[in-house]
C-alpha positions as CSV (number, residue, x, y, z in Angstrom):
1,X,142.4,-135.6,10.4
2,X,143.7,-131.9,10.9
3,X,143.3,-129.4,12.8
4,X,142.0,-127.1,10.2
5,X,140.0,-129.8,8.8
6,X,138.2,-130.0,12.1
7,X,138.1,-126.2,11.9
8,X,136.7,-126.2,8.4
9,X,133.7,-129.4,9.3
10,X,133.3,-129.8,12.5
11,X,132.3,-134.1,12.1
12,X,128.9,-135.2,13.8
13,X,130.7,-137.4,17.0
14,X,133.3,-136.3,19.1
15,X,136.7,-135.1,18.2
16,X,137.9,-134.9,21.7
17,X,137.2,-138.8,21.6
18,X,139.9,-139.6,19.2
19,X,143.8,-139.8,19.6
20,X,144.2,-137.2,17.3
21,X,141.9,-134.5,19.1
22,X,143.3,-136.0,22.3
23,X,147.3,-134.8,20.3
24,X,145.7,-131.6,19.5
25,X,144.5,-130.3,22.9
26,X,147.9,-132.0,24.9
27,X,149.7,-129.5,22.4
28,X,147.5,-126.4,22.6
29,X,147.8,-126.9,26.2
30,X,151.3,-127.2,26.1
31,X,151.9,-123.5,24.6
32,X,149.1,-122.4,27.1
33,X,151.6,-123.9,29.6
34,X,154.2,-122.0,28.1
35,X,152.7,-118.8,27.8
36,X,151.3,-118.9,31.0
37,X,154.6,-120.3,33.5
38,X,156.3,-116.9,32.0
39,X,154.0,-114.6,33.4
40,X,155.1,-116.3,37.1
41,X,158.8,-117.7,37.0
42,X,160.5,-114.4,37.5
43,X,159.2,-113.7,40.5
44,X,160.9,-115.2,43.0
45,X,163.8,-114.6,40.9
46,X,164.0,-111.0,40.7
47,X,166.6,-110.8,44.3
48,X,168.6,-112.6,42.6
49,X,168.4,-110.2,39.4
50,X,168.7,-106.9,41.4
51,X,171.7,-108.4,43.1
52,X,173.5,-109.6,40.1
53,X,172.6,-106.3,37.8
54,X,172.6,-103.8,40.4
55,X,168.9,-103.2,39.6
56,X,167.2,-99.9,41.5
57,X,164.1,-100.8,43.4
58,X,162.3,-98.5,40.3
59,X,163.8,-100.5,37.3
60,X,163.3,-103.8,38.8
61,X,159.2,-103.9,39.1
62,X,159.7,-103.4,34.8
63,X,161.4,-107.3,34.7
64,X,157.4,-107.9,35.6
65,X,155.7,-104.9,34.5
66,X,157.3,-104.7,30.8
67,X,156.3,-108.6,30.4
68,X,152.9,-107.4,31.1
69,X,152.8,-104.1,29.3
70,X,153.1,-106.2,26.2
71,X,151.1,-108.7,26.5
72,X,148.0,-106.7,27.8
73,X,148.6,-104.2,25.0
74,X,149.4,-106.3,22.2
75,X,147.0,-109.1,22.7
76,X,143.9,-107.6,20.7
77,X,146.1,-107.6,17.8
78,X,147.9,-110.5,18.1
79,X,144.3,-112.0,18.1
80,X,142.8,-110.3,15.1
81,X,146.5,-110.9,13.3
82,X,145.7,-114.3,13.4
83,X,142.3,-114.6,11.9
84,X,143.4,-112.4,9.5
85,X,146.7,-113.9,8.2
86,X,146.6,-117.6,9.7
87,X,146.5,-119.1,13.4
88,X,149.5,-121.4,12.8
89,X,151.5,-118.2,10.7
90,X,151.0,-116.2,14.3
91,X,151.8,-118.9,16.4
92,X,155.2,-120.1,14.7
93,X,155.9,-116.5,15.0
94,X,155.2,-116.0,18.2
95,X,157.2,-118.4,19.2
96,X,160.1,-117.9,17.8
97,X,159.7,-114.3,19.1
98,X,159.1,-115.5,22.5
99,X,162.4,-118.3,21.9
100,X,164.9,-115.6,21.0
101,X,163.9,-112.9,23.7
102,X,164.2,-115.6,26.0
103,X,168.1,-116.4,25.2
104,X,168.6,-112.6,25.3
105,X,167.2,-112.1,28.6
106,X,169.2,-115.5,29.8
107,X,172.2,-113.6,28.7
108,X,171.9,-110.1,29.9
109,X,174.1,-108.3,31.6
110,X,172.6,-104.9,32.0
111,X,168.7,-104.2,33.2
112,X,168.2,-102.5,29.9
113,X,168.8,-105.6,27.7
114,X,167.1,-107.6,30.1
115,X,164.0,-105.2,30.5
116,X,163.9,-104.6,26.2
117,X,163.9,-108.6,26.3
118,X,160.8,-108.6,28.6
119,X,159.2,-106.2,26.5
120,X,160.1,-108.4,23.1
121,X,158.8,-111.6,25.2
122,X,155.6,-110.1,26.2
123,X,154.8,-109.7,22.3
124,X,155.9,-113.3,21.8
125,X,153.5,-114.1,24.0
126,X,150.7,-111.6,22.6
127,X,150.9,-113.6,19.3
128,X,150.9,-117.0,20.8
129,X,148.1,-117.0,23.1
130,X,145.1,-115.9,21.1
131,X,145.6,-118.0,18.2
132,X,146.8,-120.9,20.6
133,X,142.9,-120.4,22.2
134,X,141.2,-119.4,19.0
135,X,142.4,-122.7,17.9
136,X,141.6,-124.7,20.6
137,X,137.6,-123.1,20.7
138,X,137.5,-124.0,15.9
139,X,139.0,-127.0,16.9
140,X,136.3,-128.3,19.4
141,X,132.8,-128.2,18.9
142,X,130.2,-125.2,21.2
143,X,129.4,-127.7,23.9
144,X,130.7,-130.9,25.7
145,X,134.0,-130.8,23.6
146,X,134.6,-127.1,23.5
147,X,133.9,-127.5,27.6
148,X,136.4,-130.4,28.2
149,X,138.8,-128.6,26.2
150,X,138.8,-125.4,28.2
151,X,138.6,-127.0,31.3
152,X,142.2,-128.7,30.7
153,X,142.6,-125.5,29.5
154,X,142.1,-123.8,33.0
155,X,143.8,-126.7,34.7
156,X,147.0,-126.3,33.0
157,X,146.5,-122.5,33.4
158,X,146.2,-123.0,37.3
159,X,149.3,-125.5,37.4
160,X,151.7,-123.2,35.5
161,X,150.8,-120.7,37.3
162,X,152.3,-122.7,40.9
163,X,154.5,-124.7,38.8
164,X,156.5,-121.2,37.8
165,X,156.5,-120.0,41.3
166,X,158.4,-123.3,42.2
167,X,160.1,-123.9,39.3
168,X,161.9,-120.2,39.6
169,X,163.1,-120.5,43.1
170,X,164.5,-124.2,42.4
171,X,166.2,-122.5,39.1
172,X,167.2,-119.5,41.2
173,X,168.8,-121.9,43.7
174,X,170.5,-124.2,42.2
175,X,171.6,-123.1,39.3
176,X,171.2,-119.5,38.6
177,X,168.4,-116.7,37.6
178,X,169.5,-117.3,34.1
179,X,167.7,-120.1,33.9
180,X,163.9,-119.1,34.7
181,X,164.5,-117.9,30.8
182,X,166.7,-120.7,29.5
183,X,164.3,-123.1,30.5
184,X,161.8,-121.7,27.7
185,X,164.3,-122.6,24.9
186,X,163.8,-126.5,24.5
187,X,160.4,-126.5,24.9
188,X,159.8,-123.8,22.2
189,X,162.3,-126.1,20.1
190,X,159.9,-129.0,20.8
191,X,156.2,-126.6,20.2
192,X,157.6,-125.3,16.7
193,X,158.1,-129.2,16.0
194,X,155.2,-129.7,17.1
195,X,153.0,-127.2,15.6
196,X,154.1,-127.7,11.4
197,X,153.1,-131.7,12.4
198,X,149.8,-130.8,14.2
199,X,148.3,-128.0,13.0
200,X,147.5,-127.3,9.0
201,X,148.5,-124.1,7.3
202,X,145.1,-122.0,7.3
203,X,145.0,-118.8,5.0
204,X,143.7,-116.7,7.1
205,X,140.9,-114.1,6.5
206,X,140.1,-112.8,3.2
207,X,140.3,-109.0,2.3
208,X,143.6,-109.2,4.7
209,X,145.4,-106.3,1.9
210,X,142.6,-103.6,3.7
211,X,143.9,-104.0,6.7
212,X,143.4,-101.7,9.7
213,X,146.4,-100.1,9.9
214,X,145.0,-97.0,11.7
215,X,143.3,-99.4,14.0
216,X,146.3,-101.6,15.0
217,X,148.3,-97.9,16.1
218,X,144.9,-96.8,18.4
219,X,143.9,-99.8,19.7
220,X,147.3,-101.1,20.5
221,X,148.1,-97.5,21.7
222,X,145.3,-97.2,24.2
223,X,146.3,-100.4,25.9
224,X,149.6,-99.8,25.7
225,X,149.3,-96.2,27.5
226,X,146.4,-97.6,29.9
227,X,148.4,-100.5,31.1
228,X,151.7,-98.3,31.7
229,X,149.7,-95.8,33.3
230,X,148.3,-98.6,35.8
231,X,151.4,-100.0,36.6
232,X,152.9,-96.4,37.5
233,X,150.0,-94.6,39.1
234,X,151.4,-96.7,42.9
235,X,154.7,-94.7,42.1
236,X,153.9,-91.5,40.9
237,X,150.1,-91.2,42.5
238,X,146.6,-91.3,41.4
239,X,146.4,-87.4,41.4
240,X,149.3,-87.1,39.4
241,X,149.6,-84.9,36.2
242,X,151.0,-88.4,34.7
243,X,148.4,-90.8,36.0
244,X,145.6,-87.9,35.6
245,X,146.9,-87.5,31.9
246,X,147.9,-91.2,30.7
247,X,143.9,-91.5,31.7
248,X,142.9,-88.9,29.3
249,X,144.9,-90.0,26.6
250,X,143.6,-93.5,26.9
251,X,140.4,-92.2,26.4
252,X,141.0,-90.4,23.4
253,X,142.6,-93.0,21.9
254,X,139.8,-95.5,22.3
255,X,137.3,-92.9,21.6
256,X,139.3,-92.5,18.1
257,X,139.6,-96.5,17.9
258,X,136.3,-96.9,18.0
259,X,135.3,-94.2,15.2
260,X,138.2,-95.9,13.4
261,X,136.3,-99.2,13.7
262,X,132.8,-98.3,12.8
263,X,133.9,-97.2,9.6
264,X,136.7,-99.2,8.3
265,X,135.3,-102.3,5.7
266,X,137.8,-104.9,7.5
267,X,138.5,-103.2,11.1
268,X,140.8,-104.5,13.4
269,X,137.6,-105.2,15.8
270,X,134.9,-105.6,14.8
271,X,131.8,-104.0,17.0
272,X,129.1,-106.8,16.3
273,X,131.0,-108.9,18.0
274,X,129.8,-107.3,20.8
275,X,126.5,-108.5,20.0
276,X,127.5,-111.6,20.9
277,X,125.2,-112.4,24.3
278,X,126.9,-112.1,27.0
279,X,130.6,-111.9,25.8
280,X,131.2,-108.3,27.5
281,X,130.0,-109.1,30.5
282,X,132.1,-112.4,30.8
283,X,135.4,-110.0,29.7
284,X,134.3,-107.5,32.6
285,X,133.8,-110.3,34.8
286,X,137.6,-111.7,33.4
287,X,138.8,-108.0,34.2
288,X,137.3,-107.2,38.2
289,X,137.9,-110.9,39.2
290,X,141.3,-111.1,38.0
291,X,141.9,-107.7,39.8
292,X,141.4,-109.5,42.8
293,X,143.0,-113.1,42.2
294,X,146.3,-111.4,40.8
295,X,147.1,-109.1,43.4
296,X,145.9,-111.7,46.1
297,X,148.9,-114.1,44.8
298,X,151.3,-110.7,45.2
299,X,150.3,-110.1,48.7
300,X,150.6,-113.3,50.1
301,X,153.7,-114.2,48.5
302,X,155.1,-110.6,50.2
303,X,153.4,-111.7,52.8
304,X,155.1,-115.1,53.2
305,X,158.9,-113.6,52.0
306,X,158.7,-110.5,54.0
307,X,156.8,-111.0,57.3
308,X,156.8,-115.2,57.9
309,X,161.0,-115.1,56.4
310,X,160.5,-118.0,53.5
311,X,162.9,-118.5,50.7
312,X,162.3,-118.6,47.7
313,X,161.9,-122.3,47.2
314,X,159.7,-122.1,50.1
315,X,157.1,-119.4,48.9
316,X,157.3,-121.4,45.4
317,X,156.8,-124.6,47.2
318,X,153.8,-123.2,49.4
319,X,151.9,-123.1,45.9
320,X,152.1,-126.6,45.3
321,X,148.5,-127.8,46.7
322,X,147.1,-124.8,45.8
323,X,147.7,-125.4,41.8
324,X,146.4,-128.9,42.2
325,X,143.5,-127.8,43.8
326,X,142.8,-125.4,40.8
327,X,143.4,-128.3,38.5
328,X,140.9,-130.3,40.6
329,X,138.5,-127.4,40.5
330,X,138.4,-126.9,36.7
331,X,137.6,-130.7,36.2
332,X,135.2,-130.1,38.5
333,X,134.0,-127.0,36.6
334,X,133.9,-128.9,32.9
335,X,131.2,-131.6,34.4
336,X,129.1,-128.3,36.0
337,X,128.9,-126.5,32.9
338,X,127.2,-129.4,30.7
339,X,124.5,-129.5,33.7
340,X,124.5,-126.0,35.2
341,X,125.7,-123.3,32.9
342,X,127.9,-121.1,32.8
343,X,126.4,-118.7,35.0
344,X,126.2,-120.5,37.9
345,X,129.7,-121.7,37.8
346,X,131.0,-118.6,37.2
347,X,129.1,-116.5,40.1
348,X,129.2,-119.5,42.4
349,X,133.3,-119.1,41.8
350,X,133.7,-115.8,42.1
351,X,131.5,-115.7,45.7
352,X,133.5,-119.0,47.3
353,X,136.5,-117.1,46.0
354,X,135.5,-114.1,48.0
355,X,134.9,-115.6,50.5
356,X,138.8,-116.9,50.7
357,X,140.4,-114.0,50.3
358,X,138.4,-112.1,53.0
359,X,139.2,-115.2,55.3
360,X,143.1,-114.7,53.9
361,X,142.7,-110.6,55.3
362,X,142.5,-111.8,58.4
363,X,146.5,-113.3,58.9
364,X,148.6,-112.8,61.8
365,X,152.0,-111.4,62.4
366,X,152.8,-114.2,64.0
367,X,151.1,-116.6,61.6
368,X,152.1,-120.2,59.8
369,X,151.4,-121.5,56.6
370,X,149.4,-124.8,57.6
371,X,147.6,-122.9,60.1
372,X,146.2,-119.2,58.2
373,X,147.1,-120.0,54.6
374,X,146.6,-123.1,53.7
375,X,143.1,-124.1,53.9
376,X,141.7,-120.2,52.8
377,X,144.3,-120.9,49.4
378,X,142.7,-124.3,49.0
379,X,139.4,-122.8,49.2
380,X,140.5,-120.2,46.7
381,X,141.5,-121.7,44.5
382,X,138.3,-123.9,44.5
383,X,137.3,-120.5,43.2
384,X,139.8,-119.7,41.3
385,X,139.1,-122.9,38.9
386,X,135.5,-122.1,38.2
387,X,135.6,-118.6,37.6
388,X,138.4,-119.3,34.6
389,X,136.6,-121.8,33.2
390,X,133.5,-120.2,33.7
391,X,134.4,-117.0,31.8
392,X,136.6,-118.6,28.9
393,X,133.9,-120.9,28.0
394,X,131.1,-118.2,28.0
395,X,133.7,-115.7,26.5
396,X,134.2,-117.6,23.3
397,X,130.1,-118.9,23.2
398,X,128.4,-118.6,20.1
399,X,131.4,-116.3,18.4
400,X,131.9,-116.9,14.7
401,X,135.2,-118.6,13.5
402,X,136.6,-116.1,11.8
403,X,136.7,-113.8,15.3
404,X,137.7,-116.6,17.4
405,X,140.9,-115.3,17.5
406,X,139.9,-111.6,18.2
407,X,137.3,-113.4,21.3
408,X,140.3,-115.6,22.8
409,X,142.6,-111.8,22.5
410,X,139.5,-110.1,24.3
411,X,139.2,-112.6,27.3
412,X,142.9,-112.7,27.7
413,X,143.4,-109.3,27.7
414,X,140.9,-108.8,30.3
415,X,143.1,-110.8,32.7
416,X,146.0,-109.0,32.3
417,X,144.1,-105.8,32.2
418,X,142.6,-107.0,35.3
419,X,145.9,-107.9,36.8
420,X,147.0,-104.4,36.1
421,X,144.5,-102.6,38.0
422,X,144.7,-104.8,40.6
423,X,147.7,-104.2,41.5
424,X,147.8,-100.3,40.5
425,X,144.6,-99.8,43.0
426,X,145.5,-102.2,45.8
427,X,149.0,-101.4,46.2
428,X,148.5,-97.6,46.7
429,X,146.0,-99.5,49.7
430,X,148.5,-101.7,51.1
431,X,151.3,-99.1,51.1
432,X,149.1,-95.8,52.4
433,X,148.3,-98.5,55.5
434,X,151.5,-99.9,56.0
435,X,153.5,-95.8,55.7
436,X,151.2,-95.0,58.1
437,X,151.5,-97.3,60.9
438,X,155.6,-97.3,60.6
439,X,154.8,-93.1,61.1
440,X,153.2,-94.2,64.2
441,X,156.8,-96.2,64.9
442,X,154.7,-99.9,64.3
443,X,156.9,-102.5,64.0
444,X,157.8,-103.3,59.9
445,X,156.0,-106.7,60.5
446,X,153.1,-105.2,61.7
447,X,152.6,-102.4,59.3
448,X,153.3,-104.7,56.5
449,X,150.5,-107.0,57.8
450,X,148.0,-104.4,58.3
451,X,149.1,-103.1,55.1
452,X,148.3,-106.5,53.4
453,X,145.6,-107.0,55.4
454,X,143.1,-104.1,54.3
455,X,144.2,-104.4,50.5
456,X,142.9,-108.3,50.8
457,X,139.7,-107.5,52.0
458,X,139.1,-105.0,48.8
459,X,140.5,-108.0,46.5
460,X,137.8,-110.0,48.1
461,X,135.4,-106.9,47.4
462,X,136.2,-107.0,43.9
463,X,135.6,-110.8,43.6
464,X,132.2,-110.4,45.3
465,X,132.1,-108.0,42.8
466,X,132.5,-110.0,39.6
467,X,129.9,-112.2,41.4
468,X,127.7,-109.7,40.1
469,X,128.6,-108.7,36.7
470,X,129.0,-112.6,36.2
471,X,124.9,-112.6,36.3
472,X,124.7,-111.0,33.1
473,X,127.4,-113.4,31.4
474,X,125.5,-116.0,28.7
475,X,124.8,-119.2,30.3
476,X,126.1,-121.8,27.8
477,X,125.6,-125.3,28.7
478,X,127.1,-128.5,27.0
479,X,125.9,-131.7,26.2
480,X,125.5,-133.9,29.7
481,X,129.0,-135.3,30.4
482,X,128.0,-138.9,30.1
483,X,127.1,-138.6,26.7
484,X,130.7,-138.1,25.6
485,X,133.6,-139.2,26.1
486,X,137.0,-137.4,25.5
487,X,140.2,-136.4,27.4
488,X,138.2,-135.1,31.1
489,X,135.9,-138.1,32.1
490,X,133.6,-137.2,35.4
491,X,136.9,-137.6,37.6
492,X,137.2,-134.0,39.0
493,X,141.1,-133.9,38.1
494,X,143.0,-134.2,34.3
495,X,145.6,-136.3,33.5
C-alpha cells in the first residue's frame, strides 16, 4: 500500500499497525533526523572553522545564522510548493539541494563559499521539511496514529538535536570540521533511495499554472528581512537605523503579502486556514517557547565552553541524557494526548520547562555539570518533549490535505522564527550584563555568568509565557492508546 494511497483513503484500522506504515514513518523520521542534526552539528565546530579559514568573529555567527536565515525564510514556500506541485517532487529536490551544498561546504576554502553553501543548505532544508511533515500528518489518520507518529516525530527531533552536538565535536576531533558536512552525503544517497521506493509520485495541487508569484517574492521577503534583521539587531543595536528600518520593511511587506493573498484565486497562503481552531495560537506558542528553549541550549553550551573550560566532545557529550530524556518525554507525551489533549500537554510543558530554566539561571562560577546542570536539563527537557509534541500535533489538527504542507511550513517556521528572536532579544541581555560587570573590573568568569544568568531567567519568562498562549491552542485528543496498536506502545520511550 503507498503512501499516497494512504493519503488518498485513509483505510478504517490502523496504518501505523502495519510494516508498511511502520517503513513509512522510520523513513519520514529519517529526513526529520536529517534536517534537524544540521541545524546543531556546526556548533561546536565553528573554532575549528575560524582557525582553519581565518574567519572574523562577525562572519563566523553567518556559518549558523545563514543556515537559519534560509530555512526560517523559505519554509512557507517550501511548504505551499509542495502541495502545489507534489510532496515527493519537493522532497527529492530538497535533498539533492541540501546533498550538494553539503559537499561544497565540506570542501571550502574561503568563508564566502562556505557561508553561500549554508545559505544553499538552509533552502535544502526549507523544501525537505514541510513536505517530509505534510506527509507524515496525510499519511496518518487525526488521532491515535497521527499522535504516535508525531510523537516519534519529536523524539527523533530531541535526539538529533544532542546527537549533532556530539556527533560535531567527535567529527571535529578526530577527523576534521569537514566532516560535520560530509557526513550528510551517504545518508542523502540512502533518503533519495529511499523516497522513489516509499513514497508515490503525487500531482500536486490543481490550478498550480496561477501560481502566486507576487506572493512567493513578499512572503519569502518578509521573512527573509525579519529573520536577518533579528540575527543582527545584537550587533548593530535595537535602536539602530538598520534594526529600526529592517522592522519597518518587514511590515510593509507582510502588510502587502497579505493584500496579495486575499485577492489572488490560488494564493501562496491561504487565510482560511487560519480558521482552523486553534492553529495560530499553537504557531505563537511554537514561536515564544522556542525563543526560550533555543537560546537556553546557546547559553549553557557558552556557559559550559567558556566559564567550566569543556571541549568540544565534552559540551557535545553533556547532551547525551538530556536527548534521551526528550525521547522519553515525547513517548510520554503521545500516550497524554489520546487521554488529555493537547492543551494540557502543551501548557503543563511549557510551565515544567520554566520552571528548569529559571532553576538553570541560578549556576555558579564555580559550578559542575552533575551538580547544577544536570538534573535542571533533565527536567527540561521533560518539558522540552511535551511542548513539541504538544504544538505539532495541535498545529496540523483538523487542517485540510491539500494545506498540510503549508500547516507543517507554518509550525516549523515558528521555531526557527522563535529561535531567532530568542537569540536577537536575549543576547543583547546577556551581553549589556556581562559589559557591564567587566567595566566594573569583574572577573571574565563572573561577568559571563551573570551575563548568562539574567538572560536565563527571561528564557524561562518566555516559556511561562507560552504557558499562556498555549491555553488557547485546540485541544485535539486521539483515540485511547490501548485501542491501537502501532510503532509507540504505552512504553514512555521509541525504539
Amino acid at each position: 500500500m503507498s503512501v499516497a494511497a494512504q493519503t488518498r483513503e485513509p483505510p478504517a484500522g490502523s496504518f501505523l499497525a502495519t510494516n508498511r506504515g511502520k517503513l513509512t514513518l522510520a523513513f519520514l523520521c529519517m529526513v526529520g533526523f536529517l534536517d534537524f542534526v544540521d541545524a546543531s552539528i556546526v556548533n561546536v565546530a565553528l573554532p575549528s572553522i575560524r582557525n582553519d579559514l581565518h574567519f572574523s568573529i562577525e562572519s563566523l555567527q553567518w556559518v549558523l545564522s545563514g543556515y537559519l536565515l534560509t530555512y526560517g525564510g523559505f519554509m512557507l514556500l517550501g511548504g505551499r510548493a509542495a502541495d502545489l506541485l507534489g510532496r515527493r517532487r519537493i522532497l527529492v529536490t530538497g535533498i539533492i539541494v541540501f546533498a550538494l551544498s553539503s559537499l561544497t561546504a565540506g570542501l571550502a576554502a574561503s568563508p564566502a563559499t562556505l557561508i553561500g553553501a549554508r545559505l544553499v543548505q538552509g533552502l535544502g532544508a526549507a523544501m525537505m521539511l514541510p513536505a517530509t511533515l505534510s506527509i507524515l500528518t496525510t499519511t496518518f489518520r487525526e488521532g491515535t496514529d497521527r499522535n504516535k507518529a508525531l510523537g516519534a516525530w519529536g523524539a527523533i527531533a530531541g535526539l538529533a538535536s544532542g546527537v549533532g552536538v556530539f556527533l560535531g565535536g567527535l567529527l571535529t576531533e578526530t577527523a576534521s570540521w569537514h566532516w560535520v558536512f560530509w557526513v550528510n552525503l551517504p545518508v542523502s544517497a540512502v533518503l533519495i533511495v529511499a523516497t522513489f521506493r516509499i513514497v508515490e509520485r503525487d500531482s500536486g495541487a490543481p490550478g498550480t499554472r496561477d501560481f502566486d508569484v507576487l506572493g512567493a517574492i513578499f512572503g519569502t521577503g518578509a521573512m527573509l528581512l525579519l529573520i536577518f534583521t533579528l540575527v543582527k539587531a545584537p550587533d548593530v543595536g535595537w535602536s539602530s537605523l538598520r534594526t529600526v528600518g529592517g522592522l519597518v520593511g518587514t511590515a510593509v511587506l507582510l502588510i502587502v503579502f497579505l493584500a496579495n493573498e486575499r485577492r489572488h484565486r490560488n494564493p501562496l497562503m491561504p487565510l482560511s486556514i487560519f480558521r482552523v481552531p486553534g492553529l495560530a495560537a499553537a504557531d505563537a506558542t511554537q514561536v515564544i517557547a522556542m525563543a526560550g528553549f533555543y537560546s537556553m541550549f546557546f547559553f549553557i553550551t557558552l556557559y559550559m565552553q567558556n566559564v567550566l573550560g569543556f571541549s568540544q566532545l565534552q559540551a557535545g557529550s553533556a547532551y547525551i541524557p538530556v536527548t534521551l530524556m526528550v525521547a522519553v518525554s515525547a513517548g510520554i507525551a503521545t500516550n497524554l494526548l489520546g487521554r488529555v489533549g493537547t492543551r494540557p500537554v502543551i501548557v503543563a510543558g511549557a510551565l515544567i520547562a520554566a520552571v528548569a530554566v529559571y532553576w538553570l539561571s541560578r549556576i555558579p562560577v564555580d559550578g559542575s555539570y552533575v551538580h547544577d546542570l544536570l538534573f535542571p536539563l533533565l527536567v527540561m527537557a521533560l518539558g522540552l518533549g511535551w511542548v513539541f509534541v504538544g504544538v505539532n500535533t495541535a498545529a496540523n489538527a483538523g487542517v485540510p490535505q491539500d494545506e498540510a504542507g503549508l500547516a507543517a511550513a507554518l509550525v516549523n517556521t515558528s521555531t526557527w522564527l522563535g529561535g531567532a528572536l530568542g537569540l536577537a532579544v536575549f543576547t543583547v541581555i546577556a551581553d549589556s550584563r556581562t559589559t557591564d560587570l567587566i567595566a566594573q573590573g569583574a572577573p571574565t568568569a563572573h561577568a559571563l555568568t551573570f551575563g548568562f544568568q539574567r538572560a536565563l531567567v527571561a528564557c524561562a519568562v518566555f516559556l511561562g509565557a507560552a504557558a499562556v498562549i498555549g491555553l488557547r491552542a485546540t485541544n485535539t485528543k486521539g483515540e485511547p492508546a490501548s485501542a491501537a496498536t502501532g510503532l509507540l506502545e504505552p512504553v514512555p520511550a521509541p525504539d
